[in-house]
ZADREN-560306 format. One line per field, with one value per residue (C-alpha): residue in three letters; chain; x, y, z. Coordinates in Angstrom, 1 decimal, always signed. Layout:
BEGIN
aa: c(ALA:...)
ch: c(A:...)
x: c(X:...)
y: c(Y:...)
z: c(Z:...)
***
This chain:
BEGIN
aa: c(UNK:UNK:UNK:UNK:UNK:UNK:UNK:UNK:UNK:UNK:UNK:UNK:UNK:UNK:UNK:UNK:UNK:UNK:UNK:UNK:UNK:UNK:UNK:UNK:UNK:UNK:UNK:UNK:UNK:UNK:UNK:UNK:UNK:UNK:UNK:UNK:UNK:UNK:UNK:UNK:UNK:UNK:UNK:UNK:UNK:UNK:UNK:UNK:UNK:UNK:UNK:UNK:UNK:UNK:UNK:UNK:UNK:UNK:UNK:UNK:UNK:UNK:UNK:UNK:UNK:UNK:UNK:UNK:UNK:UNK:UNK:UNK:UNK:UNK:UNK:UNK:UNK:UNK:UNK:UNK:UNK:UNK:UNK:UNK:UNK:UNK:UNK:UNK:UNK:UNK:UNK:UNK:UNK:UNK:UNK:UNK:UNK:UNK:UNK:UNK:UNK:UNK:UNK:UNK:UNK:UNK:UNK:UNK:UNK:UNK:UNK:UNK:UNK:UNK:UNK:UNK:UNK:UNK:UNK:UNK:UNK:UNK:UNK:UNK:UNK:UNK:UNK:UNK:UNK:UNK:UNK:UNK:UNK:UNK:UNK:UNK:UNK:UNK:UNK:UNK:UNK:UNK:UNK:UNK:UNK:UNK:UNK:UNK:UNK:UNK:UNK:UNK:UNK:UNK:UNK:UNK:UNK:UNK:UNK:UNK:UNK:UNK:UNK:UNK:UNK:UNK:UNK:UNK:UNK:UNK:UNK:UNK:UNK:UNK:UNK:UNK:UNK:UNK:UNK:UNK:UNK:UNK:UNK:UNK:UNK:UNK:UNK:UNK:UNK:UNK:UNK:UNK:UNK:UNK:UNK:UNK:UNK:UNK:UNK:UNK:UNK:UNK:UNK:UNK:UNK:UNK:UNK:UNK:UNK:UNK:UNK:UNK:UNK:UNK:UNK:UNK:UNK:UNK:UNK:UNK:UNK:UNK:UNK:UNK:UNK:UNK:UNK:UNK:UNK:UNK:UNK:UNK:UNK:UNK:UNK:UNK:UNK:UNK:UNK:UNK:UNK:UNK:UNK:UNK:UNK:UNK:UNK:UNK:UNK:UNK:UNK:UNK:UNK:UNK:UNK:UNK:UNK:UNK:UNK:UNK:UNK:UNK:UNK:UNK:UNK:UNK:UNK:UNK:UNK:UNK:UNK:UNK:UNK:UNK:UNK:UNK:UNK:UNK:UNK:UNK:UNK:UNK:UNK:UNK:UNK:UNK:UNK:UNK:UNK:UNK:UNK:UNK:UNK:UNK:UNK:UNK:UNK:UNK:UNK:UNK:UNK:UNK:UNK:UNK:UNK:UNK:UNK:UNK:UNK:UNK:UNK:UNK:UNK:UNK:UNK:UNK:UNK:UNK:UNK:UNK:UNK:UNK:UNK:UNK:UNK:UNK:UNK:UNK:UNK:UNK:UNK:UNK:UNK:UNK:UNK:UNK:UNK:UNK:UNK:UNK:UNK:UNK:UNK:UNK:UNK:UNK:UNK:UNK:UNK:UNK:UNK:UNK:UNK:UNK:UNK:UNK:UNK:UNK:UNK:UNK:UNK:UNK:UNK:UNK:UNK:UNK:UNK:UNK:UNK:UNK:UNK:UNK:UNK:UNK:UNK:UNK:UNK:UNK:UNK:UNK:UNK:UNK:UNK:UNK:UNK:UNK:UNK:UNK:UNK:UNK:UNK:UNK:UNK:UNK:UNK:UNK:UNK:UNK:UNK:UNK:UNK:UNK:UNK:UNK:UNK:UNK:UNK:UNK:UNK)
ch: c(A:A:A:A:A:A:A:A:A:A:A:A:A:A:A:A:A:A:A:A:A:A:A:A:A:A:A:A:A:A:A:A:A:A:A:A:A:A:A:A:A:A:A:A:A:A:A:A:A:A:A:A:A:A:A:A:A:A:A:A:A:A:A:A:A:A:A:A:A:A:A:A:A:A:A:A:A:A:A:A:A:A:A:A:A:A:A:A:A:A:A:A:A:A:A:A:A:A:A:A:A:A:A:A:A:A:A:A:A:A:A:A:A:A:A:A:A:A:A:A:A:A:A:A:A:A:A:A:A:A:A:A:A:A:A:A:A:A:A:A:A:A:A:A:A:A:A:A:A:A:A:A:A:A:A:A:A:A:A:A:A:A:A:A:A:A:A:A:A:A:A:A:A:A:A:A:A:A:A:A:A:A:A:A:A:A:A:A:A:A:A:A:A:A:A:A:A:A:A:A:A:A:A:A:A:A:A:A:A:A:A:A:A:A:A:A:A:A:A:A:A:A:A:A:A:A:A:A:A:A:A:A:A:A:A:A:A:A:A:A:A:A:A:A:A:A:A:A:A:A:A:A:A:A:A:A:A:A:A:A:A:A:A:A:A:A:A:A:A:A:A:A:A:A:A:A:A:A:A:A:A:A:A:A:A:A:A:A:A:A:A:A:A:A:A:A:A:A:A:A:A:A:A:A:A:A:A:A:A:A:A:A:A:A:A:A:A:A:A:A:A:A:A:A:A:A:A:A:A:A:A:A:A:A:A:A:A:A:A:A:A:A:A:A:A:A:A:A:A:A:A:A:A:A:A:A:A:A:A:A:A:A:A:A:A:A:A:A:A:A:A:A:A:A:A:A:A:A:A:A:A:A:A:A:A:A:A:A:A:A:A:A:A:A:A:A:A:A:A:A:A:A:A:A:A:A:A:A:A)
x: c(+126.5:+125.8:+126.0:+123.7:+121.0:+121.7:+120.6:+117.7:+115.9:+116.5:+117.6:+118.5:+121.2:+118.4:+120.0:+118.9:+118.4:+115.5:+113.1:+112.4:+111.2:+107.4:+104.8:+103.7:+107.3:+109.2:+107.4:+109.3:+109.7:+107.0:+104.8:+105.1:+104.2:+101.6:+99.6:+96.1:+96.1:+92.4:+93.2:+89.4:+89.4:+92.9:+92.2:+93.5:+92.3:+93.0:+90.0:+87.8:+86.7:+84.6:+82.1:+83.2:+82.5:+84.7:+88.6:+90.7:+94.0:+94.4:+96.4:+100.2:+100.8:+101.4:+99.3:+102.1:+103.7:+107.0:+109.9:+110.5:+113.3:+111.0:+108.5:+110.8:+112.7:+109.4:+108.4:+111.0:+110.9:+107.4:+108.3:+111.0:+107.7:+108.9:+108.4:+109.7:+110.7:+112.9:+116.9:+117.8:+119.2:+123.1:+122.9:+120.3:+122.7:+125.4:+123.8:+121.8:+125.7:+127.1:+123.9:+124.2:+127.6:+127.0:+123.7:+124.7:+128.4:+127.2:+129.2:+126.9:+127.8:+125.6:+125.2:+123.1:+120.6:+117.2:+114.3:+110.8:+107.3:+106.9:+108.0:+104.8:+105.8:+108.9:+108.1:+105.8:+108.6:+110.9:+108.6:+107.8:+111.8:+112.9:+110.0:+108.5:+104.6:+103.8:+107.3:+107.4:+107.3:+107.7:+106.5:+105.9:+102.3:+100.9:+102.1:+101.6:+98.6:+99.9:+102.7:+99.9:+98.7:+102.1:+101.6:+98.5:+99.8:+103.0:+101.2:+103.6:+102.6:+102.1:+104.2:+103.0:+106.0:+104.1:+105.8:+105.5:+103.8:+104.9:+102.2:+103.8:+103.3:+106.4:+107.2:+109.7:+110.7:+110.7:+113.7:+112.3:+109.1:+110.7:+112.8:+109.6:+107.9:+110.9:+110.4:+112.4:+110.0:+110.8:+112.3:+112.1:+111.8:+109.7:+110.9:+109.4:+111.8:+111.3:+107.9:+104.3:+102.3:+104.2:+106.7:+109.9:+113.1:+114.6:+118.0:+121.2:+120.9:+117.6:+118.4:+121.5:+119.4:+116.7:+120.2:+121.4:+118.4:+118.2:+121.6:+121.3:+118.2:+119.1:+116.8:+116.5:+115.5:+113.3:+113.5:+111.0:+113.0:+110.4:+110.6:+114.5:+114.3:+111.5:+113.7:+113.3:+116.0:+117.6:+117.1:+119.3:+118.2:+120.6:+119.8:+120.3:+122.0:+124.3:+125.8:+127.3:+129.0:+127.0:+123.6:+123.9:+124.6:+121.2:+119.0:+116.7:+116.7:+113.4:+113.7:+111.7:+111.7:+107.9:+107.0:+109.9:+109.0:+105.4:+106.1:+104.2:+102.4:+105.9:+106.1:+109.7:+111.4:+114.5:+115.8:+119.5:+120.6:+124.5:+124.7:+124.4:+122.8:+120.0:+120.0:+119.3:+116.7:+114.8:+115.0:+114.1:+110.9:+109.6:+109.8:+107.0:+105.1:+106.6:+108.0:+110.5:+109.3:+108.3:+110.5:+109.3:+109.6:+113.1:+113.3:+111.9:+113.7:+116.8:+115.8:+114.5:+117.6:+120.1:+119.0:+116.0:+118.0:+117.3:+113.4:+113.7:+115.4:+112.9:+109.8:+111.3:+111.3:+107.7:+106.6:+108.8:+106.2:+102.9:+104.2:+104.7:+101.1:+99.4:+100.9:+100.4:+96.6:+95.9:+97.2:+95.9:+92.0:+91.4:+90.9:+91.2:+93.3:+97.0:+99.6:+102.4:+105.6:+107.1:+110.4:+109.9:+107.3:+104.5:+101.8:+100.5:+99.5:+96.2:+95.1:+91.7:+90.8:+89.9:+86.8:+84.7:+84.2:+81.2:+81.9:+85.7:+87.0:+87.8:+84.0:+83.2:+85.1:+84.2:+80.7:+80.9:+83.6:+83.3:+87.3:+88.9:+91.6:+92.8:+91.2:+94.0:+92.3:+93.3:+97.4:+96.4:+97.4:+97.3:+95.7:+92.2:+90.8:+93.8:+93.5:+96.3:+96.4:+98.6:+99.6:+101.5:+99.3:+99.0:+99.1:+95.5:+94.0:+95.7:+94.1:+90.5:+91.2:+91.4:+89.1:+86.3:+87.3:+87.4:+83.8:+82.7:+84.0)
y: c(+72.1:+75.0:+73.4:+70.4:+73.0:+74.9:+71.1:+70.7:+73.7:+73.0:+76.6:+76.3:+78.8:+80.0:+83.4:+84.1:+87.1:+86.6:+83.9:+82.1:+78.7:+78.8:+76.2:+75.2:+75.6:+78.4:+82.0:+85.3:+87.8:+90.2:+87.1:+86.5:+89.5:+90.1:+86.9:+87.1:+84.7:+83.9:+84.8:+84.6:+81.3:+81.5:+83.0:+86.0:+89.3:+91.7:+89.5:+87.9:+91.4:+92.8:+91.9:+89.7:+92.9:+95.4:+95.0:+95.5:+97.6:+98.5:+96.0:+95.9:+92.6:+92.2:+90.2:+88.3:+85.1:+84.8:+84.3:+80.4:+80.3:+80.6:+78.6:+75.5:+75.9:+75.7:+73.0:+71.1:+71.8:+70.1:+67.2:+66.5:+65.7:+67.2:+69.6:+70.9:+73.0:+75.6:+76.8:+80.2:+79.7:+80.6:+80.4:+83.0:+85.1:+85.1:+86.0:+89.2:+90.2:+89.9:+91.8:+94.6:+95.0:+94.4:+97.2:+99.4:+99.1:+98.6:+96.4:+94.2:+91.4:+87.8:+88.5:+91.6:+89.8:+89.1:+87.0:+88.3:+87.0:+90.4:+94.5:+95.4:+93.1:+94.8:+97.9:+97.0:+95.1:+98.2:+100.7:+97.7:+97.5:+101.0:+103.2:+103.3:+103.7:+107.7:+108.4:+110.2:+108.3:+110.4:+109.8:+111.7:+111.4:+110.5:+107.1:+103.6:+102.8:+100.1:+102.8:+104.7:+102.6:+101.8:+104.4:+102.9:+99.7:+100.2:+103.2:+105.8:+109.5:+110.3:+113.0:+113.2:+115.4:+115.7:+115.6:+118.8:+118.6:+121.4:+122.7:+120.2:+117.1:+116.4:+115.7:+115.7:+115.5:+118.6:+118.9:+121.8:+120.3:+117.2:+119.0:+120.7:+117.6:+116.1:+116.6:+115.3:+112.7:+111.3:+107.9:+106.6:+108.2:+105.7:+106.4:+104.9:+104.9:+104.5:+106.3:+104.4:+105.8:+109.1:+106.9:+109.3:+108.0:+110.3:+111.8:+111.4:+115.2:+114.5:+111.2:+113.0:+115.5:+113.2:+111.3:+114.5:+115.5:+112.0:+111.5:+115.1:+114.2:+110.2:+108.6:+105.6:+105.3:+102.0:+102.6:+100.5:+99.6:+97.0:+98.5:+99.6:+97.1:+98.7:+102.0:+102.9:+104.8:+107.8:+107.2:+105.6:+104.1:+104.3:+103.2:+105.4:+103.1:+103.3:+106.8:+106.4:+104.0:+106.7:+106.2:+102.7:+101.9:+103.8:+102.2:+99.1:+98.5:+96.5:+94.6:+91.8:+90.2:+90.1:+93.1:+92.5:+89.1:+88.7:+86.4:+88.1:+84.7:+82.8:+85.3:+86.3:+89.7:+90.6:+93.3:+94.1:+95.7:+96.3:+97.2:+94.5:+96.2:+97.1:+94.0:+92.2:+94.7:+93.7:+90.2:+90.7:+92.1:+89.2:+86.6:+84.4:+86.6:+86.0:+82.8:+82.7:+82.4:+79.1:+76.9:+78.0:+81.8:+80.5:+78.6:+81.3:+83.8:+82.7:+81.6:+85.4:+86.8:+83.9:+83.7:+85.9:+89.0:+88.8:+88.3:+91.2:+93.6:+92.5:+93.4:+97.1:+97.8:+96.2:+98.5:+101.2:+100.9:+101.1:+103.8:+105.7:+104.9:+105.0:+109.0:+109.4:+108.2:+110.9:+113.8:+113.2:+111.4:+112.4:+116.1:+117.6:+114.4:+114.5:+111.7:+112.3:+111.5:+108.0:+107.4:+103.6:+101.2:+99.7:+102.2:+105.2:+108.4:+110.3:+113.4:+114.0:+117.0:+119.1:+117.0:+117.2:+113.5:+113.0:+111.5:+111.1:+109.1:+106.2:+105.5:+107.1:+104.7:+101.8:+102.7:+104.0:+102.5:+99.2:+99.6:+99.0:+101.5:+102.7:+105.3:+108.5:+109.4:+105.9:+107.1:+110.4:+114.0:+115.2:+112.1:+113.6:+113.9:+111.1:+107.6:+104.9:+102.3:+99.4:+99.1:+95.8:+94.2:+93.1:+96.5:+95.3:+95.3:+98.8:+99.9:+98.4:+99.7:+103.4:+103.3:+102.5:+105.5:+107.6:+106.5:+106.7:+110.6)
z: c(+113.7:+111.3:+108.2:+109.9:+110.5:+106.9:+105.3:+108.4:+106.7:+103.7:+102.7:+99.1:+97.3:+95.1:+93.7:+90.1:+88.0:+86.2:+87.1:+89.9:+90.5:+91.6:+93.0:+89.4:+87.5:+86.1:+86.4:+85.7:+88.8:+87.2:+87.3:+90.8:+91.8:+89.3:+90.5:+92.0:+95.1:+96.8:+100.3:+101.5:+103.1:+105.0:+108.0:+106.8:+109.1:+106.2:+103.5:+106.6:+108.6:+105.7:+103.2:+100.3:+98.1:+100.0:+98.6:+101.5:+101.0:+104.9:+107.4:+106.3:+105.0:+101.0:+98.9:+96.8:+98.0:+99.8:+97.9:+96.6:+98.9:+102.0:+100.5:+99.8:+103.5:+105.0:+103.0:+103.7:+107.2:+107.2:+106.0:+108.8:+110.9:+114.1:+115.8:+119.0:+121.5:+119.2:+120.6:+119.4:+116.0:+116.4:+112.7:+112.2:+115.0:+112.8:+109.7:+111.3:+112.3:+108.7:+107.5:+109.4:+108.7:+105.1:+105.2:+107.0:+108.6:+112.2:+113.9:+116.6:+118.4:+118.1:+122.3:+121.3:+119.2:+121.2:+119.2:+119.8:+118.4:+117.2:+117.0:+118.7:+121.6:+121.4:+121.8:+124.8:+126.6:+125.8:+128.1:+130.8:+130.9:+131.0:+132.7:+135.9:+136.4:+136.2:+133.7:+130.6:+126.8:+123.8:+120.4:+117.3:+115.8:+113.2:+114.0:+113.9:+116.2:+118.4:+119.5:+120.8:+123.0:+124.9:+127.0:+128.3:+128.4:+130.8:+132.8:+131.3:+130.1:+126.8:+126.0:+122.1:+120.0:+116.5:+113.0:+111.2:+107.9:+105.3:+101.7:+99.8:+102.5:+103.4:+106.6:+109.2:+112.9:+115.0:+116.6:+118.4:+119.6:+120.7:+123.4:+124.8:+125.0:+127.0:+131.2:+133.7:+133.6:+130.1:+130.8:+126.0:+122.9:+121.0:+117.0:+114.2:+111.1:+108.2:+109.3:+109.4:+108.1:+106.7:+104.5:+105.6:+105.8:+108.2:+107.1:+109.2:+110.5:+111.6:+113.6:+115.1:+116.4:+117.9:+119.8:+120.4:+122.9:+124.1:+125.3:+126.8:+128.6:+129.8:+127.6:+125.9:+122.5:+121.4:+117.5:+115.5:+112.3:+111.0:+107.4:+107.1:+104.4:+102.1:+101.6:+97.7:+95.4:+96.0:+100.3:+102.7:+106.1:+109.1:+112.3:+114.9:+117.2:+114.4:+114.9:+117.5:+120.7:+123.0:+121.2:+120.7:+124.1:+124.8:+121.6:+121.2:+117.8:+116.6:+112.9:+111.6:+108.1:+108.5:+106.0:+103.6:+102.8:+103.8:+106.4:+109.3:+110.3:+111.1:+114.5:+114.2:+115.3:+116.4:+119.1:+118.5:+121.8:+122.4:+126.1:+128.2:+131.0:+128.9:+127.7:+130.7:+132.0:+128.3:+129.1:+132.9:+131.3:+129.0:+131.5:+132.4:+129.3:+126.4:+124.6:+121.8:+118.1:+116.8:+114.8:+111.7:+112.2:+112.2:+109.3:+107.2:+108.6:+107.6:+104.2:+103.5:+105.3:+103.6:+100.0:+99.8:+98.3:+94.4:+95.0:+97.2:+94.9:+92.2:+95.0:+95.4:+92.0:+91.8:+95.2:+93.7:+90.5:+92.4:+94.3:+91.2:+89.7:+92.6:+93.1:+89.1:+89.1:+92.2:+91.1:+87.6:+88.4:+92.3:+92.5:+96.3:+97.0:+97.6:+98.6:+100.9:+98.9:+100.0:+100.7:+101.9:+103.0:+100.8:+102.6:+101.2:+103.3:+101.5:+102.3:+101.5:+104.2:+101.4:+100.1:+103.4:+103.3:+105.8:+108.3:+107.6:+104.2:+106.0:+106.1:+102.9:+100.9:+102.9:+102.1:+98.7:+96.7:+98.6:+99.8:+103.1:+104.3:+107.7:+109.2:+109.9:+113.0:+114.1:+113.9:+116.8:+116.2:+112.9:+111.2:+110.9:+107.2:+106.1:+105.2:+104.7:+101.4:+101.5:+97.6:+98.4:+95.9:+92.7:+90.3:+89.0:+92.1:+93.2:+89.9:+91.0:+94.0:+92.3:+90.2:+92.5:+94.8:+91.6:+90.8:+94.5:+94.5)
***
């Protein structure tokens, strides 16, 4: 039945070093990612919710296409014709198994693996299913903006446990500060890792000690992993339900292949939650409220997670690249502007506090330059004066990109 669903989706072993097959023939990896595609006129939210003269470098999608792989699988799964009521892929089970293993040596089970629309549903579900109205739900600002609003959203308290922030911008967890923010009230730490927007990728010690006060204090970690895959050289990601049976038992872990691949239209996530318990009360949670992914979140899914793996090392080295200009053109063209060092994901956090900006640089450069970013206020605590860049673009528009801030300053 496996096999019959491999040749459904037309998943093709599409695995080589140097070029890949495009839409209009054979175009080298730096070519692929070095294409300018129009995205104006495809319903896009990142190129539609400004002016045609403001370049947008804010919401975290990428601006290449998806690897051929996912391209073709879809393609092929069009041209079937039909289009029904999906089953959960047992194919797409196994595979998340082996690669976990094969990432990261944690050992899951296929009964653990719950699909989701998305890691922001996730998340939401987590809190519904583990907290009562009026309990406690840690986090540690700056952080993604829709993890801000969970509290709101499942009538928890917001029991904020902010990263510190050293001279040099580095960042990291505060061990110390999370225990004080931890009452007898505090039902889930909500952990973002690898960090968005920071860019850490939290060290082994530092995840240990996060478990550490969590399975002191009976609390359930929900640990948004949606970029574990966008990790660059020299850094490791380990999830923290990884560390241990006592942890794991206690952990939702949220993935997606959304960001990696640039799939986030198909509407697939995954939750990988060992104990069965848990499990359960997660599921209890989405019923009546939300449906399983479509059958094309499937399809590309496991294209991207089956045969996606040369494109993807050639798009870290690529990311890897523009993280390295993008630093480079700061330090050497945007005086009072610093960037906080990133370890993973294709987002960039900017410190510009020391300019004054009126009324914060978000607008400025809107304004200005004519380019969209996020707003730092928008992540809480400790975002004030920042603003987030998504350089998962073509290097030539990161550069235009640059040089109209430059010009605007």
């Amino acid at each position: 039945m496996r096999r019959a669903m491999h040749d459904l989706i037309g998943v093709l072993v599409y695995d080589r070093s140097l070029y890949d097959v495009g839409i209009g023939g054979l175009m080298s990896r730096v070519e692929w990612f070095e294409r300018a595609i129009d995205r104006r006129n495809t319903e896009s939210i990142k190129w539609c919710a400004y002016d045609r003269d403001v370049l947008p470098m804010w919401v975290a999608d990428m601006d290449f296409a998806s690897p051929p792989v996912v391209i073709e699988a879809l393609e092929t799964r069009v041209r079937h014709g039909v289009f029904g009521y999906p089953g959960q892929s047992e194919e797409l089970r196994s595979r998340l198994v082996e690669r976990m293993w094969e990432l990261y040596r944690w050992r899951i089970t296929e009964e653990a693996v719950v699909f989701l629309p998305n890691v922001v549903v996730g998340f939401n579900l987590a809190a519904r299913a583990v907290c009562r109205r009026g309990d406690g739900l840690v986090y540690q600002p700056p952080v993604y903006f829709p993890i801000l609003r969970v509290p709101g959203n499942s009538h928890t308290e917001a029991q904020p446990s902010p990263l510190k922030r050293s001279r040099d911008g580095y960042y990291e967890p505060d061990l110390v500060g999370l225990r004080s923010a931890i009452t007898e009230t505090t039902r889930m730490l909500l952990l973002c890792n690898p960090h968005n927007p920071v860019g850490r990728v939290f060290t082994e010690e530092e995840l240990a000690g996060m478990a550490e006060a969590c399975l002191e204090n009976d609390i359930i970690v929900c640990s948004d992993e949606i970029h574990s895959d966008l990790v660059y050289s020299s850094h490791r990601h380990i999830p923290i339900a990884s560390l241990s049976p006592e942890i794991g038992a206690r952990t939702i872990t949220l993935i997606a292949p959304s960001k990696t691949f640039n799939i986030a239209g198909m509407g697939l996530a995954i939750a990988i939650i060992p104990d069965q318990d848990l499990r359960e009360r997660f599921s209890n949670a989405r019923e009546g409220l939300v449906s399983s992914p479509p059958i094309l979140g499937y399809t590309a899914a496991l294209a991207a997670y089956a045969h996606g793996q040369a494109w993807h090392r050639e798009l870290l080295l690529y990311l890897e690249g523009n993280r390295n200009f993008l630093s480079e053109y700061v330090d050497s063209e945007l005086p009072g502007v610093s960037v906080c060092p990133s370890e993973a994901t294709f987002l960039a956090w900017i410190d510009c506090r020391n300019l004054g900006l009126d009324p914060s640089p978000h607008e400025f450069f809107l304004e200005r330059a004519r380019v969209a970013l996020n707003d730092g206020a928008s992540f809480g605590a400790g975002g004030e004066g920042f603003v987030r860049m998504n350089f998962g673009c073509p290097r030539s528009q990161l550069q235009e990109a640059l040089h109209r801030m430059k010009a605007a300053l």
